[in-house]
Structure formats: C-alpha cells, structure tokens
C-alpha positions as CSV (number, residue, x, y, z in Angstrom):
1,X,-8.7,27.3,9.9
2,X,-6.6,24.4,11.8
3,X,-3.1,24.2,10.2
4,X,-3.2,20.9,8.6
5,X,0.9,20.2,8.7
6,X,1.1,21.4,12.6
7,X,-2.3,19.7,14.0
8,X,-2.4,16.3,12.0
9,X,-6.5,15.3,11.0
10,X,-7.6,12.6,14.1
11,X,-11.2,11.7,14.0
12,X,-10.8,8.5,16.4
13,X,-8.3,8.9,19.5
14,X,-6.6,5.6,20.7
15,X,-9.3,5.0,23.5
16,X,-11.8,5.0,20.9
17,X,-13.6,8.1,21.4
18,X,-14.5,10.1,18.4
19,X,-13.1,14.1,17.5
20,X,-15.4,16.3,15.9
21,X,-13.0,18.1,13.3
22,X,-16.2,19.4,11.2
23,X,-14.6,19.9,8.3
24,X,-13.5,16.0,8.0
25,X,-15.9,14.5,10.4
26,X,-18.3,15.6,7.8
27,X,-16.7,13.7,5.0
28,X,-17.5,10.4,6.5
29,X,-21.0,11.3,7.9
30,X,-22.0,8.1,5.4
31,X,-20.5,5.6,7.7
32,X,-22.9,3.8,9.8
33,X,-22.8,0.8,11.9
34,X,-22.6,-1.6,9.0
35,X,-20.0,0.5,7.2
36,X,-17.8,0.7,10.5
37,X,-17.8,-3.3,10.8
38,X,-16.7,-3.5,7.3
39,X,-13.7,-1.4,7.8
40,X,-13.1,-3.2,11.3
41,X,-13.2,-6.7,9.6
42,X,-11.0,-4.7,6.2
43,X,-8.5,-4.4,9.5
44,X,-8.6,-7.3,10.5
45,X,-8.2,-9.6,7.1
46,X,-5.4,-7.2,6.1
47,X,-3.7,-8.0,9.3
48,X,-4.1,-11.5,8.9
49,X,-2.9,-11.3,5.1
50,X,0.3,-9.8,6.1
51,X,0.8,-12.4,9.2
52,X,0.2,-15.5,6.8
53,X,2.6,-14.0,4.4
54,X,5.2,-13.4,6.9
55,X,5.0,-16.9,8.0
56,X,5.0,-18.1,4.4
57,X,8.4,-16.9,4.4
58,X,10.0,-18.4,7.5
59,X,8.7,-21.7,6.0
60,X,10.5,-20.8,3.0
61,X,7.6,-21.0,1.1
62,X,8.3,-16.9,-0.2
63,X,11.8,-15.7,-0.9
64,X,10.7,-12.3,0.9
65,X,7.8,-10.2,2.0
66,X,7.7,-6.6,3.1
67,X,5.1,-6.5,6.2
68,X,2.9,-3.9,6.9
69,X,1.6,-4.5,10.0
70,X,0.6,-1.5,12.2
71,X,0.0,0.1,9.1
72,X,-3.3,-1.1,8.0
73,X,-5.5,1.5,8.7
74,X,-3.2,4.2,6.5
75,X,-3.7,1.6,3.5
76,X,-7.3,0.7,4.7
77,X,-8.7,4.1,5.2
78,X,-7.4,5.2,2.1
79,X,-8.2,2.7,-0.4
80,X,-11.9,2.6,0.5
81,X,-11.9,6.5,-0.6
82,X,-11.7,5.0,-4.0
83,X,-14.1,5.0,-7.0
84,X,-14.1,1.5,-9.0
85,X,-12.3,3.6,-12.0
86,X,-9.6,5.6,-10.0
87,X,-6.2,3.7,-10.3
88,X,-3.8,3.0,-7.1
89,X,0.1,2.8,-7.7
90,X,1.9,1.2,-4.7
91,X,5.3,0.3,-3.9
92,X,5.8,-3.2,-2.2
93,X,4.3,-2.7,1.2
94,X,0.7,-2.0,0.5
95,X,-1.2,-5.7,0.3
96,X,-4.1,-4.0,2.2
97,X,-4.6,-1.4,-1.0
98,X,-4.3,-4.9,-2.8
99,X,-7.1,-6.5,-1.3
100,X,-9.7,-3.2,-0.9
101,X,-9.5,-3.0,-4.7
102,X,-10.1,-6.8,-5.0
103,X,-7.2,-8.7,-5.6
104,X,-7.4,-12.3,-5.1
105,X,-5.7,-13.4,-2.2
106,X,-4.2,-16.5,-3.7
107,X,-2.5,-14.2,-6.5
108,X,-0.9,-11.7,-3.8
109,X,2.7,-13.9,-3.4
110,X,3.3,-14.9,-6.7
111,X,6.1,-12.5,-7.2
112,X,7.2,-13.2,-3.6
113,X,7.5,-16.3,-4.5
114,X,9.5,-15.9,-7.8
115,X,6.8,-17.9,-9.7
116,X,6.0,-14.7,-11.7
117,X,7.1,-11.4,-12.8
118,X,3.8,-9.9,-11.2
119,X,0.5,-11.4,-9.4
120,X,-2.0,-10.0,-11.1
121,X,-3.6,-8.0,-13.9
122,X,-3.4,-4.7,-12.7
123,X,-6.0,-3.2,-15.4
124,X,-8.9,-5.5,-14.1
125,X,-8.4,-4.5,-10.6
126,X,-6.8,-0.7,-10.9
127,X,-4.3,-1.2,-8.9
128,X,-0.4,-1.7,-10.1
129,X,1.8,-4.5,-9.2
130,X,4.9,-4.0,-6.4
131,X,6.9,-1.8,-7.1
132,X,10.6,-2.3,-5.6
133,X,12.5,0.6,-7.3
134,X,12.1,3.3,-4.8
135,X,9.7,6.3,-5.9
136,X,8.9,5.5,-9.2
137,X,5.3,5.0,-8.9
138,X,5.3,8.6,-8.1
139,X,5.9,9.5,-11.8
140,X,4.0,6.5,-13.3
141,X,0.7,8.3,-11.4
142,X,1.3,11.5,-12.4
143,X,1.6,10.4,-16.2
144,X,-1.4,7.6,-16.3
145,X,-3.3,10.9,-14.3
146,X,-2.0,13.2,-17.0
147,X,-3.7,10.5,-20.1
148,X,-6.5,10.2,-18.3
149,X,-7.2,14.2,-17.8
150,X,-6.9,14.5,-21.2
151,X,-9.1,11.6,-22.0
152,X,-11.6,13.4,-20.7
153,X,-11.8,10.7,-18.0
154,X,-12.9,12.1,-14.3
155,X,-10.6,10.1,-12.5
156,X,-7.8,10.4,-9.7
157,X,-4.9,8.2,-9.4
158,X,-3.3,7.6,-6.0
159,X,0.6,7.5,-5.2
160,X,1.5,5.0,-1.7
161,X,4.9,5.3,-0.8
162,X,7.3,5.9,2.4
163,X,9.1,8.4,4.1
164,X,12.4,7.1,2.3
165,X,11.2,7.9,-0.9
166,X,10.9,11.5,-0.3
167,X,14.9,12.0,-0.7
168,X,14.4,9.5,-4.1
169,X,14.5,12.0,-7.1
170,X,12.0,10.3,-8.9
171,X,8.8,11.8,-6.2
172,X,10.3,15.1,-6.2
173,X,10.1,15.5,-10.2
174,X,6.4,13.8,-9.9
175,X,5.5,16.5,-7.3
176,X,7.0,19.5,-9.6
177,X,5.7,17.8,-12.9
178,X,1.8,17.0,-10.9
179,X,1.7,20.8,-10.2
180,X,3.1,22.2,-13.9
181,X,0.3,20.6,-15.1
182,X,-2.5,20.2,-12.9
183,X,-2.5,16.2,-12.7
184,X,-5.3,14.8,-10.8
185,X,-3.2,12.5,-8.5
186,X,-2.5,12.0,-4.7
187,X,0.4,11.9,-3.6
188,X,0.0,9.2,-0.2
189,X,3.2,9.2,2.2
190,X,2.7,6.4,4.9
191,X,5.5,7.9,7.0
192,X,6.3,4.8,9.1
193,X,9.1,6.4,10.6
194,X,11.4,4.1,9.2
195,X,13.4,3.8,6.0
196,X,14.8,0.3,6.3
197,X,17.3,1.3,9.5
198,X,17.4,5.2,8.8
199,X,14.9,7.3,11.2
200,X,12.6,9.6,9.9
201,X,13.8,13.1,11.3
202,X,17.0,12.1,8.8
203,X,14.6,12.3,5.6
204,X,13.8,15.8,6.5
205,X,13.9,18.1,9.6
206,X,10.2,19.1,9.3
207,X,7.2,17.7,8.4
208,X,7.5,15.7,5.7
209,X,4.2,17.2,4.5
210,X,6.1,20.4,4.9
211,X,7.7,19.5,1.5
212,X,4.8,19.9,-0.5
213,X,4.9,24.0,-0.2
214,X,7.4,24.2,-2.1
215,X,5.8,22.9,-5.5
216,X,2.9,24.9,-4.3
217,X,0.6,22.0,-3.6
218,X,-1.7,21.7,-0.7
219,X,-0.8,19.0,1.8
220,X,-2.3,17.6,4.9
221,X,-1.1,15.1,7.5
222,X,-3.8,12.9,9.2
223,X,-3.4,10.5,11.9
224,X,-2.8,6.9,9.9
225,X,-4.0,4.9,12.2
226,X,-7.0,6.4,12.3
227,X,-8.9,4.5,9.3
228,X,-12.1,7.2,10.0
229,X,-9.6,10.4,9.2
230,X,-7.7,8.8,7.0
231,X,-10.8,8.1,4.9
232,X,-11.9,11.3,5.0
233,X,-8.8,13.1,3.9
234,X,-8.5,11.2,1.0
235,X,-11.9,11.7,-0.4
236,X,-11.1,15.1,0.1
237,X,-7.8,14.8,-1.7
238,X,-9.1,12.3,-4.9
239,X,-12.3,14.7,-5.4
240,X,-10.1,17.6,-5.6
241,X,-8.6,15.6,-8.3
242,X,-11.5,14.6,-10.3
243,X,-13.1,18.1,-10.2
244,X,-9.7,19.1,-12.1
245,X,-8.3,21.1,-8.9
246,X,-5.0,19.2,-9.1
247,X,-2.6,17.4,-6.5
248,X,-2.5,17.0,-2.7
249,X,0.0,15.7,-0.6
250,X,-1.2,13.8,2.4
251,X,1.3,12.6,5.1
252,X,-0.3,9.8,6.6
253,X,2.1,9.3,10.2
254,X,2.1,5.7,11.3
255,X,4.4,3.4,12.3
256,X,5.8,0.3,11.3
257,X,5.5,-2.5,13.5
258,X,7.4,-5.0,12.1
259,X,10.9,-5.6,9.9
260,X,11.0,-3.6,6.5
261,X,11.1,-6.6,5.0
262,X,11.8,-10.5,6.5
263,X,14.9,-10.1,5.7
264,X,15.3,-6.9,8.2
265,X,16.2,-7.2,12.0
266,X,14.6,-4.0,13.9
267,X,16.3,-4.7,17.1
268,X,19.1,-3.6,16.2
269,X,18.6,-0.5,15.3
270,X,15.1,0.5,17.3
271,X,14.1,0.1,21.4
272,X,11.5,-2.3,22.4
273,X,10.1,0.9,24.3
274,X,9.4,3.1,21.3
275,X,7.4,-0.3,19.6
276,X,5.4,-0.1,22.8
277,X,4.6,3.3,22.7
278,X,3.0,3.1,18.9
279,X,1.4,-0.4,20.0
280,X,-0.7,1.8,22.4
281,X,-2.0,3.5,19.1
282,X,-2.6,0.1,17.3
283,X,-5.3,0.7,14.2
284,X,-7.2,-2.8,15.4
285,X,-7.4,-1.9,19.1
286,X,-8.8,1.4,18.1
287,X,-11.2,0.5,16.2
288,X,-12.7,-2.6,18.2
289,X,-13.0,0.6,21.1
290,X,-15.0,2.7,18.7
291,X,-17.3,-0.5,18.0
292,X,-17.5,-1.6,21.8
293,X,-17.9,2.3,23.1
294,X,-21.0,3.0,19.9
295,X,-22.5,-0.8,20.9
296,X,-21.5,-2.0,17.7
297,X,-19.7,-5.4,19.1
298,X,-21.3,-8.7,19.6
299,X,-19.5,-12.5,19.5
300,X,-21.7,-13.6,16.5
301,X,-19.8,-10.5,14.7
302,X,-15.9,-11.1,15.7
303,X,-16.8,-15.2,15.4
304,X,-17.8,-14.0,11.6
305,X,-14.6,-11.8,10.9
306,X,-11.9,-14.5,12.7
307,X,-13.4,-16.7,10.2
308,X,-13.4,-14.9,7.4
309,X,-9.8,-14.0,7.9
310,X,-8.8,-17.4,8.3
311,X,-10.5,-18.2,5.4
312,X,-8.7,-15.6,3.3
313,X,-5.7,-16.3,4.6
314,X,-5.9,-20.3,4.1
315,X,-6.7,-19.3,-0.1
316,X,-3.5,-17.0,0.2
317,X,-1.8,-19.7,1.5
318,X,-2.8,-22.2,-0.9
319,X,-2.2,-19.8,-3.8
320,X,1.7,-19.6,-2.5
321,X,2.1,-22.9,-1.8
322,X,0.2,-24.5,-4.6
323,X,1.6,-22.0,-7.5
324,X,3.0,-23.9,-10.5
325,X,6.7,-23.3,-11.0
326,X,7.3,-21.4,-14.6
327,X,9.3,-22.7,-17.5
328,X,12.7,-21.2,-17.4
329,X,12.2,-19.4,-20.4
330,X,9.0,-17.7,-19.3
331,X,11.0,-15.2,-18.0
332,X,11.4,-13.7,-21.0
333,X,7.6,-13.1,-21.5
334,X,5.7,-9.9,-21.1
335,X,8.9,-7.7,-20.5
336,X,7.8,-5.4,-24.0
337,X,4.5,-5.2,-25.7
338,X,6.1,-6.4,-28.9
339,X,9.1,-8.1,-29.8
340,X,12.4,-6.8,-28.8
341,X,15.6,-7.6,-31.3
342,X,17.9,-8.3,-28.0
343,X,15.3,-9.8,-26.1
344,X,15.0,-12.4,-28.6
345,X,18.9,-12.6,-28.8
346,X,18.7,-13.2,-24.9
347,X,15.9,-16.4,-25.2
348,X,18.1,-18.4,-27.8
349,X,21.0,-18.1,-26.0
350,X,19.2,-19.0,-23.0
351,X,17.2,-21.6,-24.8
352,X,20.7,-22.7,-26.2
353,X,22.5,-22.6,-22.7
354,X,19.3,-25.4,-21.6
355,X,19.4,-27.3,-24.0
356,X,23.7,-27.8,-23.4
357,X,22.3,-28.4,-19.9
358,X,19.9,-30.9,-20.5
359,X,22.5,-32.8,-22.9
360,X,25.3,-32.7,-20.6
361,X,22.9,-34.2,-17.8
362,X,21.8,-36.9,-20.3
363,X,25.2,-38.0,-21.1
364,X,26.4,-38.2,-17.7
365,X,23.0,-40.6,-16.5
C-alpha cells in the first residue's frame, strides 16, 4: 500500500500525461471525453468568476474579495464528488464550490458588496454562505453531519478550509468530536501554502495531513491541482461517510496564486520565483494538455467555453453592480429565527437615531 501522507494521490502530471494509481485511477474510470470538457470548462468559468470579482473590486464596485485563483481544481475536483443532497461548508475562498453546486453567479458578491448579510439560500443549493471567522465551519459540518446521521439521512457533509485554520481551535475540536462519534464529514484542507503572510511549514512541521493520526482518522493528501485526483479522493472520502465509516481528512496541496484577499500585497512577503514555479503546475494548463494529448481539443470547443465564461461572468457582474442597496434597518433582519428582546432594543434605537438624522437634515435644507 502507497503511504498516502508521504506520496500525495497525482492522476494528471503537469505535462498532461496521466498516472495510473489503481486504486484512485479507478474511482473516476466514469469520466469520458464529455465529462473531461465539463470539468475543463468548470476550470475555466471558475477562473473567470474569481478574475471579474477581483476587478469588481479595484473598481470599487466590492468592498473586498478573497481570490482563489490557482486553486480551482482543489474546489473543482472536489465539489463535483458531490451528491445533490450532501451539504458543503466553506470559508470565504471557495466561489468555485459555490458555482459546482449551482449558485447563481449574479448572487455570489452580495455580501462583498455589503448589500446583504449573505448571497444566497444555502438550503436550496447545499452549500453555506462565507464564512470569515476562521475554522468554524469545521464544527458546523460535524454537527449538521451528526443530525443528519441520526436522521437516518445517507449523506456526507464536506468541510473547505486552509492551512491557517489548522492552529484555529475550533477544527481541532471538529476533528476530535467527528471521530467520538463517527460523523460522516470531510474534512477538505486546500493547503495553499499561505495563511495571509505566514508560510506553511509555520502551521505545522509535517504534513499537515499528518495531524489527522492523532484523532485516529484516516487522511490522505492528493495533488490539488489535479482536478482528476482530487475527484477521486473525495468520492472515496464522502462514500466512506455515507456508508457510516466516519471522517477523512484530505490535504489537498495547492498554491495560492494571487493576494489572500484584495486587500493583501504578496510581494512583500513571497518571491516572484516561487509564484513561477507553482505557475508551471497551473490546474488550467494541465488540463487543456490532458485534452490536447487524449484528442479531446477543437476551436469550436474553447470558442464555446470563452463564451460561456464571459457570459457568466457579465451576469456576476451585473448582479454586483446592479444590486439594490438595503434599507438601513435591514440589518437587523434574519440575525435569529425569532425575535430577540435586545435585538429589538437595538432597531428602535437605531430607528430612533434615523429618524433624528433625517429631522436634523430637514431643518438645516
């Protein structure tokens, strides 16, 4: 058996030729020709999501967006491993996950924007809304996993989050809690290398996957820009879950290519050489190698995904741009089920602070 921490899973090398890994290579023996396009152009739209967004912001259309480019085949690879009822739970990086599980493009900046607490129903498409506190995702998973287990619901709930929320407490109690109890969730590390400024190896000396031993859960790393392994991890990890074998841990090792969020300079604390090196390995370019090497490329094809992207990227453009700006006191909405005794003590004197507002303005016109 191949260690799985020391030899990370690679179907696809960076030249595009395949790696027979039997184990995993037969996990996506289902993917033909048309299903390889689909997860080329899945690339590709992602990519040009994240690229809209980030202009969005220097237009100062968004307040901020965390880019993920370079890591699209991790989110990719992994989200198309899901079944229509298993639930995802992201952090704030993973618009690719978003868009797999079929959020609408134009709803993907609303919080970015600050036109909205959230962008979208999360129960219609089964995936949460950003999370920006660091790790706790990790223990919303583990409980929605735990309800639906004893529902009697065969399901598996999916955990994204970075290497720099493996030193947050809050994924280190959803590991030890997952394995008490058996929960049928994954636990998805895209180790980009970076946590904001802070390098990896500063997170942990080992293998991040390493970690998972000590709960005693079974952990694999795969290469995450390989979309093809990291597909075929993850159905291994989310049936293990629904056939009530518990947790897995996979460390999927990209890189991130861009800021940590638009608000982030990398420059100055990364060289230009080490982005070259993981360019070479770019999830895009490897892909489009697989498709020229297997004879799978034509111009009528990439003509169809360019404008397909643009296409998606022009409605999540004119989502941000044309979203109606709240009423101030909208922000009180949603924030419990019910009514809340302070909450309602916070709108009046909100409402009350407005109203002075509006009065004062009045009297000086």
């Amino acid at each position: 058996m191949v260690d799985k921490i020391a030899y990370p899973v690679q179907l696809l090398q960076p030249d595009g030729r395949r790696v027979l890994r039997p184990e995993y290579t037969n996990l996506v023996r289902d993917i033909g020709p048309d299903e390889l396009r689909a997860l080329y152009e899945d690339l590709v739209v992602t990519r040009r999501i994240d690229v809209e967004a980030t202009a969005l912001q220097r237009q100062g259309e968004l307040g901020l967006w965390a880019p993920m480019l370079g890591q699209e085949a991790a989110q990719v690879g992994s989200a198309r491993a899901l079944r229509p009822d298993d639930y995802a739970f992201v952090s704030y990086r993973e618009h690719a996950v978003a868009y797999c599980r079929g959020v609408d493009p134009a709803e993907m900046t609303r919080m970015w924007r600050g036109t909205a607490h959230s962008g979208w129903d999360p129960h219609a498409v089964k995936v949460t809304n950003p999370a920006i506190v660091v790790g706790s995702q990790g223990l919303h998973a583990t409980g929605y996993a735990m309800g639906a287990h004893l529902d009697g619901a065969e399901i598996a709930t999916i955990a994204y989050f970075g290497d720099g929320a493996t030193s947050q407490g809050d994924i280190a109690e959803a590991l030890g809690f997952s394995m008490s109890f058996n929960a049928p969730v994954v636990f998805f590390c895209q180790n980009n290398q970076w946590a904001i400024s802070e390098p990896v190896h500063l997170q942990s000396p080992v293998p991040i996957a390493q970690r998972a031993a000590g709960y005693g859960m079974p952990a694999v790393r795969v290469d995450g820009n390989d979309v093809l392994a990291v597909l075929a991890v993850t159905r291994q990890a989310t049936q293990r879950a629904r056939e009530g074998s518990g947790p897995t841990f996979i460390e999927a090792i990209t890189y991130r290519m861009g800021p940590h969020t638009t608000s982030d300079d990398p420059t100055r604390y990364r060289s230009s050489a080490e982005t070259a090196e993981w360019k070479a390995r770019d999830p895009i370019d490897r892909m489009h190698r697989l498709l020229d090497w297997e004879g799978l490329l034509d111009g009528a094809f990439l003509t169809r995904v360019r404008t397909t992207a643009d296409e998606i990227a022009a409605r999540l453009r004119s989502g941000a741009v044309g979203a109606p700006t709240p009423p101030p006191l909208s922000v009180f909405d949603h924030v419990y089920a019910s009514e809340h005794p302070l909450l309602e003590e916070e709108r009046a004197e909100y409402a009350a602070y407005l109203a002075a507002v509006t009065d004062t303005e009045e009297a000086l016109s």
